[in-house]
MIDREN-659034 format. One record per residue: x, y, z of N, C-alpha, C in turn. Coordinates in steps of 0.2 Angstrom, whole numbers. Example, Ala and Ser with C-alpha at 12.3 -4.5 7.8 and 13.67 -1.06 7.14 Angstrom:
2
NODE_neast_nnorth_nup_caeast_canorth_caup_ceast_cnorth_cup
NODE_66_-28_39_62_-22_39_66_-16_39
NODE_64_-11_35_68_-5_36_64_0_39
//
This chain:
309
NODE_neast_nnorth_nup_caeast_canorth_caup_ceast_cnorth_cup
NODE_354_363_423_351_361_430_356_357_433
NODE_359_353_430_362_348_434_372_351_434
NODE_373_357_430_378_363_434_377_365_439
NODE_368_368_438_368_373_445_368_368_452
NODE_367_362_452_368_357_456_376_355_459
NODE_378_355_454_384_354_455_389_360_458
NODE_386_365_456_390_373_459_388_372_467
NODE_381_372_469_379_372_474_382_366_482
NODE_383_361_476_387_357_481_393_359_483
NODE_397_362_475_404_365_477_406_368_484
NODE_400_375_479_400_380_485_399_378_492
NODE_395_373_495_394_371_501_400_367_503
NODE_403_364_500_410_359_503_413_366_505
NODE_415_371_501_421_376_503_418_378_509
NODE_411_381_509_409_384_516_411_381_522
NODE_411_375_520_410_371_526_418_368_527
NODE_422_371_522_429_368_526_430_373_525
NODE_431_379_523_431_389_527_430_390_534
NODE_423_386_535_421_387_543_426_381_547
NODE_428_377_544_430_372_549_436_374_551
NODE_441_379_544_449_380_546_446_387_551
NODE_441_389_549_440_395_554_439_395_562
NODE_435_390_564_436_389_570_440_385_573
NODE_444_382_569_451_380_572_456_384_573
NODE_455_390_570_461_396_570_461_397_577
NODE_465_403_580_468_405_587_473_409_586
NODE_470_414_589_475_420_590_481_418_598
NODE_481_413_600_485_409_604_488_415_608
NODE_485_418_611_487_427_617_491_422_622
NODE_495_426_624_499_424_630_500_430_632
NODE_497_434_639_498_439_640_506_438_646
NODE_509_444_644_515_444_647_515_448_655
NODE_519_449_661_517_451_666_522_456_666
NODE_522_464_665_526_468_664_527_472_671
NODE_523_473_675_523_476_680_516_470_684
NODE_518_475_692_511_473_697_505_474_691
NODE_501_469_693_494_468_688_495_472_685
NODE_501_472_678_499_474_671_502_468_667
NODE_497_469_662_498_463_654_500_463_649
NODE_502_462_645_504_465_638_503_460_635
NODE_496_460_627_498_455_623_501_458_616
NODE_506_457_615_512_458_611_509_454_602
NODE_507_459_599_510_456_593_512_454_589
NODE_511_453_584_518_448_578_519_457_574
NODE_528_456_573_530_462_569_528_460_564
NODE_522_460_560_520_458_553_515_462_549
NODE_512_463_543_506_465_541_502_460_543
NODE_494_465_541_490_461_541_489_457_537
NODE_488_452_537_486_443_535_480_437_536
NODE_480_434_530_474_428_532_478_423_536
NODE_486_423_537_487_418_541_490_420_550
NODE_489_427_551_489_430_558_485_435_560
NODE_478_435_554_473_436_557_472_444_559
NODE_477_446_558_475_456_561_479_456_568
NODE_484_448_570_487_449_579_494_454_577
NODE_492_460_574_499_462_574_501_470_579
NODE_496_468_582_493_475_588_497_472_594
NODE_498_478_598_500_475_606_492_478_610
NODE_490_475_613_484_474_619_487_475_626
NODE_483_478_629_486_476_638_480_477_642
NODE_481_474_650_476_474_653_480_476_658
NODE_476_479_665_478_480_671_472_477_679
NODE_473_473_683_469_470_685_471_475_693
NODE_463_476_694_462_482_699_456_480_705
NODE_459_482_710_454_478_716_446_479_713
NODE_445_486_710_437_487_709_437_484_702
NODE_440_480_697_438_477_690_445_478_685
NODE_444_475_681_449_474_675_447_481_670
NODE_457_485_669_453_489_663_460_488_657
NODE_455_487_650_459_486_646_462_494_640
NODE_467_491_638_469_496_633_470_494_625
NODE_465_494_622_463_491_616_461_486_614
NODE_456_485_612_456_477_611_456_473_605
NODE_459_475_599_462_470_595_458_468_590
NODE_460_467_584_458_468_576_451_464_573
NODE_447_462_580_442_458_579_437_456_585
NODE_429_450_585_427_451_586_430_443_592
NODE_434_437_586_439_433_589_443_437_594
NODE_446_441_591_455_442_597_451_443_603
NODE_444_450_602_441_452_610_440_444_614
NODE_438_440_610_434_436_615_441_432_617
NODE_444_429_616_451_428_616_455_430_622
NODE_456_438_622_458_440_624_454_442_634
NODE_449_440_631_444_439_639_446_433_643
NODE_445_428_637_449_421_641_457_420_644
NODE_461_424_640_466_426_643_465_433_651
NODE_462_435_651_459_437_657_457_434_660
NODE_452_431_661_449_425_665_454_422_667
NODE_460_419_663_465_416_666_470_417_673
NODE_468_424_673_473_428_680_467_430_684
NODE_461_430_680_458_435_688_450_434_687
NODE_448_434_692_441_432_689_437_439_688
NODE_440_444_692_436_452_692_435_453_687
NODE_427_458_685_424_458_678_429_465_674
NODE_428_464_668_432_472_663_428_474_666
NODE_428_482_669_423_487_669_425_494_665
NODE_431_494_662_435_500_658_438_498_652
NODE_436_501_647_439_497_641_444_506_637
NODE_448_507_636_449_513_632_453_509_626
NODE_449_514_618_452_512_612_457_521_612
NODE_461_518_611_466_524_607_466_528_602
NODE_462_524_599_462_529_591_459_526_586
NODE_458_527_581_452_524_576_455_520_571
NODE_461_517_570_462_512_569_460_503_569
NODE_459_503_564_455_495_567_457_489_570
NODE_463_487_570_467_483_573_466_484_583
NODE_465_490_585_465_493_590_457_493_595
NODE_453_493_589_447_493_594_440_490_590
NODE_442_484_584_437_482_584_436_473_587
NODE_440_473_591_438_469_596_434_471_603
NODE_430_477_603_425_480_606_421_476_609
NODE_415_472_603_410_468_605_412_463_612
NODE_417_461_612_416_454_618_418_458_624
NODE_419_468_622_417_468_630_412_473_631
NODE_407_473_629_402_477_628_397_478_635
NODE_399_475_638_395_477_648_400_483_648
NODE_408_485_645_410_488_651_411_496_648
NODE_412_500_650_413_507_649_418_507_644
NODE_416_509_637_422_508_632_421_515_631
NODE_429_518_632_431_529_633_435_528_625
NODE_435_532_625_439_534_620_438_544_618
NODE_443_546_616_442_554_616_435_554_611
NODE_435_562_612_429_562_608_432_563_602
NODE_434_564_599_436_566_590_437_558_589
NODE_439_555_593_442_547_590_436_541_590
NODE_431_542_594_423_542_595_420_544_588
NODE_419_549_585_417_553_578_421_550_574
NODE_428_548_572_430_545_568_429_539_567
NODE_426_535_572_427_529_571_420_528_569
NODE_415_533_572_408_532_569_407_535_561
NODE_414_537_558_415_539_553_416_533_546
NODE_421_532_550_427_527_546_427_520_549
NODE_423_518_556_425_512_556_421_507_550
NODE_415_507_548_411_504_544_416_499_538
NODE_420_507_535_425_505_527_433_502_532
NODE_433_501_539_437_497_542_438_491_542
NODE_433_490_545_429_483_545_430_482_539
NODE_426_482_536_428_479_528_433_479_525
NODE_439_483_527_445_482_524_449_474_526
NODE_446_475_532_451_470_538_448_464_535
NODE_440_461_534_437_457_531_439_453_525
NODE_441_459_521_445_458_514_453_455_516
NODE_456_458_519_464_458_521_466_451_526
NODE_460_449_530_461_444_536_457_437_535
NODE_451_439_529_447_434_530_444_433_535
NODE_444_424_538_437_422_541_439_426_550
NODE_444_425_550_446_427_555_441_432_561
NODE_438_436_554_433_442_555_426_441_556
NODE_424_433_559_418_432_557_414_435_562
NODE_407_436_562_402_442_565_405_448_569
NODE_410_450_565_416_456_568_411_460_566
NODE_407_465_570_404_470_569_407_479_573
NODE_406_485_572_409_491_574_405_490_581
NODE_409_492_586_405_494_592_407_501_595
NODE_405_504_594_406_512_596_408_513_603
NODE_413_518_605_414_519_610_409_522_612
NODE_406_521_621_401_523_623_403_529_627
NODE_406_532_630_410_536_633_415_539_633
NODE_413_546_631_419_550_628_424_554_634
NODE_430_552_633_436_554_638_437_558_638
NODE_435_564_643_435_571_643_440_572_650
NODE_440_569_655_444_571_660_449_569_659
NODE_454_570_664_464_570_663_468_563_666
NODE_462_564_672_465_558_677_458_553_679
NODE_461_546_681_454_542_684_458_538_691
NODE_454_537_695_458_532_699_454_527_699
NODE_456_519_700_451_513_699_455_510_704
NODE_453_506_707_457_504_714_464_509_715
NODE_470_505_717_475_506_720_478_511_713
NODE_476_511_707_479_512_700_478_520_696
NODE_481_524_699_478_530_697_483_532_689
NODE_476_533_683_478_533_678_476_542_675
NODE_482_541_671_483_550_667_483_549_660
NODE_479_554_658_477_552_650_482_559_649
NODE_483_557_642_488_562_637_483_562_629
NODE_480_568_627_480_569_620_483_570_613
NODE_484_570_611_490_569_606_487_567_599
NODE_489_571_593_485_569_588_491_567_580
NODE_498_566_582_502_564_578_502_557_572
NODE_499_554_576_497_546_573_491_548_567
NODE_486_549_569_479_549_566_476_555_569
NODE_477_559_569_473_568_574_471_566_580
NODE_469_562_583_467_558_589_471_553_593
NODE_474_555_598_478_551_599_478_548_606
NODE_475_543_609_476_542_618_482_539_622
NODE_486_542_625_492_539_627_488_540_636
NODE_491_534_639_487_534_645_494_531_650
NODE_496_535_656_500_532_660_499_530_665
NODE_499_525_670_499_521_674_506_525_681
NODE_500_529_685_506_532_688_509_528_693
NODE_504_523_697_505_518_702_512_514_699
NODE_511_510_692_519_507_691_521_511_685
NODE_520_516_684_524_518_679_524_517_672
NODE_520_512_669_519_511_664_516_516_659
NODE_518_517_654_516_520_650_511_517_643
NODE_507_517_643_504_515_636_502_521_632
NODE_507_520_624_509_524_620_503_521_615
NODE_499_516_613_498_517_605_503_517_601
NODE_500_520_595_504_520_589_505_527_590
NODE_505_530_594_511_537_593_518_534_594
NODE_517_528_595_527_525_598_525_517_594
NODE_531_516_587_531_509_586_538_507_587
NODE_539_503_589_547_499_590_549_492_586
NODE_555_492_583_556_489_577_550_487_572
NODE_545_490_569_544_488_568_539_494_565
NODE_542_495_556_540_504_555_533_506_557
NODE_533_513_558_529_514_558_522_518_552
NODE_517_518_553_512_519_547_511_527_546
NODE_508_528_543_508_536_541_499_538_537
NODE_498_534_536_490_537_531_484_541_534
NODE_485_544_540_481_547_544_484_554_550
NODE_492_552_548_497_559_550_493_567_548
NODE_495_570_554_492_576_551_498_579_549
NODE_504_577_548_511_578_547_517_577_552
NODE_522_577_548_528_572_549_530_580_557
NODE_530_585_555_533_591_560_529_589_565
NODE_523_588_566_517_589_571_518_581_575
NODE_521_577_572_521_570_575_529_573_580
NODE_534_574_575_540_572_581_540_577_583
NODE_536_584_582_536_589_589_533_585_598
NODE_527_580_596_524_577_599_529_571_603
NODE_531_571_599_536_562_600_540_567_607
NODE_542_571_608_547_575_611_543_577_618
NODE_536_579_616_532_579_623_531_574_625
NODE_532_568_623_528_560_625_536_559_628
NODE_541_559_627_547_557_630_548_563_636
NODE_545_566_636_545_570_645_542_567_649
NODE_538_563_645_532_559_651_537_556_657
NODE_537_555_664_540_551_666_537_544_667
NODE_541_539_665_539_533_665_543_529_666
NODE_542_520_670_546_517_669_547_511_662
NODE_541_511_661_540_506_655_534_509_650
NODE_538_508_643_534_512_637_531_503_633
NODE_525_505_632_521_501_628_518_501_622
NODE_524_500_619_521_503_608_516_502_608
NODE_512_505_602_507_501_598_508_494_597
NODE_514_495_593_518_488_589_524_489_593
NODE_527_481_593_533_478_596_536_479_603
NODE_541_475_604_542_476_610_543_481_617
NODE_541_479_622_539_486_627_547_487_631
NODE_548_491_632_555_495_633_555_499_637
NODE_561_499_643_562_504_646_565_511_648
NODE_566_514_643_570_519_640_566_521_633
NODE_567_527_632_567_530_626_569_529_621
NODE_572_522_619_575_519_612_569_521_608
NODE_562_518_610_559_520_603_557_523_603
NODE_556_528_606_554_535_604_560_538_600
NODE_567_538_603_574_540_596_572_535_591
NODE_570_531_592_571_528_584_565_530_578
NODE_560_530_582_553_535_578_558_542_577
NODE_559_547_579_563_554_578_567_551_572
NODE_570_547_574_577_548_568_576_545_562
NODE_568_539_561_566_540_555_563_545_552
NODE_557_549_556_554_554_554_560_560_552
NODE_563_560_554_569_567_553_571_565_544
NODE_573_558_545_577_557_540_571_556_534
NODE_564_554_535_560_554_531_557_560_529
NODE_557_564_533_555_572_532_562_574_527
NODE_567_575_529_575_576_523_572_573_517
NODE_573_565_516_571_563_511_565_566_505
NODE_561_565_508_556_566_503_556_576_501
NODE_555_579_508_559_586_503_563_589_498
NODE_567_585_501_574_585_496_576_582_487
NODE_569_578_489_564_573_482_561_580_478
NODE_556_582_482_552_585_479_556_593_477
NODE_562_595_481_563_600_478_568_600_470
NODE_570_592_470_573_591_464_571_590_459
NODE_563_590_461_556_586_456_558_582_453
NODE_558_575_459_558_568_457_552_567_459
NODE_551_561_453_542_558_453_542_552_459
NODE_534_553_460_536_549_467_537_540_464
NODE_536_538_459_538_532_456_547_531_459
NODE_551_538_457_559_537_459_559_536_464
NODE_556_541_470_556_543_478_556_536_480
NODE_550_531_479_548_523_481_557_521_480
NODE_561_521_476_567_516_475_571_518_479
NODE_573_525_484_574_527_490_578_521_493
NODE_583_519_496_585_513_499_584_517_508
NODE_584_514_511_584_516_517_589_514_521
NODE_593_520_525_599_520_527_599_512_532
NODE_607_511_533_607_503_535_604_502_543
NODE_605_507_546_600_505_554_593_506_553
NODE_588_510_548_583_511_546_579_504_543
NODE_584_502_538_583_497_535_582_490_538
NODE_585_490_546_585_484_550_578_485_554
NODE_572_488_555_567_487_555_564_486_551
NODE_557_482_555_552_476_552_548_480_548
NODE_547_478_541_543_481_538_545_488_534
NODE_554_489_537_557_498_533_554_496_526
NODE_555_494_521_555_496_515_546_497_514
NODE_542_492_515_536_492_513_533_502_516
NODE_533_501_524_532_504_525_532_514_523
NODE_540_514_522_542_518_518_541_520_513
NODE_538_515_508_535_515_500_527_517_502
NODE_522_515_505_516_519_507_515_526_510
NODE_519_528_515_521_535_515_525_539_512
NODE_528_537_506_529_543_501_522_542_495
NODE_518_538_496_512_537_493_509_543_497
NODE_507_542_505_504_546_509_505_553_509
NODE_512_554_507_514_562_510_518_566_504
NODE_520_564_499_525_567_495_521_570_489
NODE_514_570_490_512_574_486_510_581_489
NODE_511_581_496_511_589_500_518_593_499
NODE_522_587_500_529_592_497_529_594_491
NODE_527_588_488_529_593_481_526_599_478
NODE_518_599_483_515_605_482_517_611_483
NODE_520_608_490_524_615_493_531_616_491
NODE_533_612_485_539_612_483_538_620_476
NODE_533_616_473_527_622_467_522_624_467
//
C-alpha cells in the first residue's frame, strides 16, 4: 500500500515537470524574407531529437492579396501553431492554402493548427499518408517526446490534380515527381521565381533514402528539376540557394552512391563491411554524410545484391 502510494506521487512529480519543460519548450521560428512575400522557416541541419523537437524541416509561406498559402507545415501539432504566430507577425490575412509535399512526418504533421484552410496534397501522397501517417506519428512521439503533445494526423483534404493555380498576384506551377518517396510535390512560384523543392533537393545536409523508388529514378528526376527555371531553390533541408549547387551536390552523391554500393555487391561484400565505406572528402563535409550513408546501404544494398545474384 504504502509503495503504491509512493509510485503514485513519483509518477505525478515527473508528469508535472514533463509538462512544465514541455510548455516552456519553443521551436523559436524566425521566418526569413527570401523574396516579395515569400518566408522560409529554415531548419537545424540535425536528426530528430527530444532536444530540437522534429525543427529539422524547412517550412515556407507566401502572403497573397487573397490569403496566406503555406508549403508544409512541420513535425508537429507545436511547430503548426508556432508557425501561424509567426504568420500573424507579417500579416494578418487568413491561411487559406496549405500544400504537404509528401508523406513524410516532419513535413505535414503540423496540419492541425491549419485546418480552416484547403490542405492539397497529390493524390498518392494523400493514400500514403492515410496509410503510414498513424505508425508516423508514433515514430516522431517516441523520437521527439513531449514536443508531440495532442499531435494528431490530419489528412489532406484536397487532392492536387491540376498543374497551375493563381491566388492573388502569385501564380503557382505544380511538378510531380516521385524520387524521394514515389510522391513527390515540388511547386514554383512563377511571380518571384522561387522554387519549392521538398526533399527532392537537400543541401549540406545528406539526404534520406527509406522510401526511394531507387537511386536511377531520383537523379534522372534531379536533371528534370534543374530545367525548372528559377531564381531561388528551397530544399527540404538546409540552406535556400540560388543556383544549382544543390541539385550537383545531390547528383554527385547519388552517382557515387549508386558506384559504391554496386561495386560492393558485385564483389560480395556484406552489407556490415559496405557501412565502414568512408565517404570521399567533399561528400564527408556534409551534415549528417556518415549517418546518413550507413542507413541507406541498410535501405538499398540488399536490391543490389540481388541483382548482383
Amino acid at each position: 500500500m504504502y509503495q503504491a502510494i509512493l509510485h503514485r506521487l513519483f509518477t505525478g512529480v515527473v508528469l508535472m515537470l514533463f509538462a512544465l519543460t514541455g510548455q516552456a519548450a519553443s521551436y523559436n521560428l524566425k521566418p526569413q524574407q527570401i523574396a516579395p512575400n515569400t518566408y522560409v522557416l529554415q531548419g537545424l541541419m540535425q536528426d530528430f531529437s527530444r532536444k530540437n523537437g522534429g525543427n529539422i524541416v524547412n517550412t515556407a509561406f507566401i502572403v497573397t492579396e487573397e490569403g496566406v498559402v503555406v508549403f508544409d507545415t512541420g513535425p508537429s501539432l507545436r511547430y503548426g501553431n508556432e508557425m501561424r504566430q509567426a504568420i500573424a507577425a507579417i500579416t494578418d490575412k487568413p491561411v487559406i492554402h496549405v500544400f504537404n509535399s509528401h508523406q513524410h512526418p516532419d513535413h505535414f504533421l503540423g496540419n492541425q493548427a491549419f485546418a480552416e484552410a484547403t490542405i492539397w496534397a497529390l493524390p498518392k501522397t494523400g493514400a500514403q499518408i492515410a496509410q503510414n501517417g498513424g505508425a508516423f506519428a508514433e515514430n516522431m512521439y517516441r523520437m521527439v517526446g513531449d514536443w508531440m503533445r495532442s499531435t494528431e494526423v490530419l489528412l489532406p483534404t484536397k487532392p492536387l490534380e491540376q498543374q497551375t493555380m493563381q491566388v492573388g498576384k502569385h501564380r503557382l506551377k505544380f511538378f510531380e515527381f516521385t524520387g524521394h518517396t514515389g510522391a513527390d510535390l515540388v511547386m514554383l512560384d512563377e511571380t518571384t521565381g522561387v522554387l519549392f523543392t521538398a526533399d527532392m533537393v537537400f543541401f549540406q545536409r545528406m539526404l534520406t533514402t527509406p522510401h526511394t523508388p531507387g537511386i536511377e529514378v531520383w537523379r534522372k528526376e534531379l536533371q528534370d528539376l534543374a530545367a525548372i527555371p528559377f531564381k531561388q531553390l528551397v530544399p527540404g533541408h538546409g540552406p535556400v540557394v540560388k543556383d544549382t549547387r544543390a541539385i550537383d551536390q545531390m547528383v554527385g552523391y547519388l552517382d557515387w552512391l549508386d558506384s559504391t554500393l554496386l561495386s560492393a555487391a558485385e564483389q560480395g561484400r556484406s552489407m556490415h563491411e559496405v557501412m565502414k565505406t568512408p565517404l570521399p572528402e567533399a561528400l564527408a563535409r556534409i551534415n549528417l554524410g556518415q549517418e546518413e550513408f550507413i542507413r541507406s546501404v541498410v535501405h538499398l544494398y540488399p536490391g543490389y545484391e540481388e541483382a548482383a545474384f
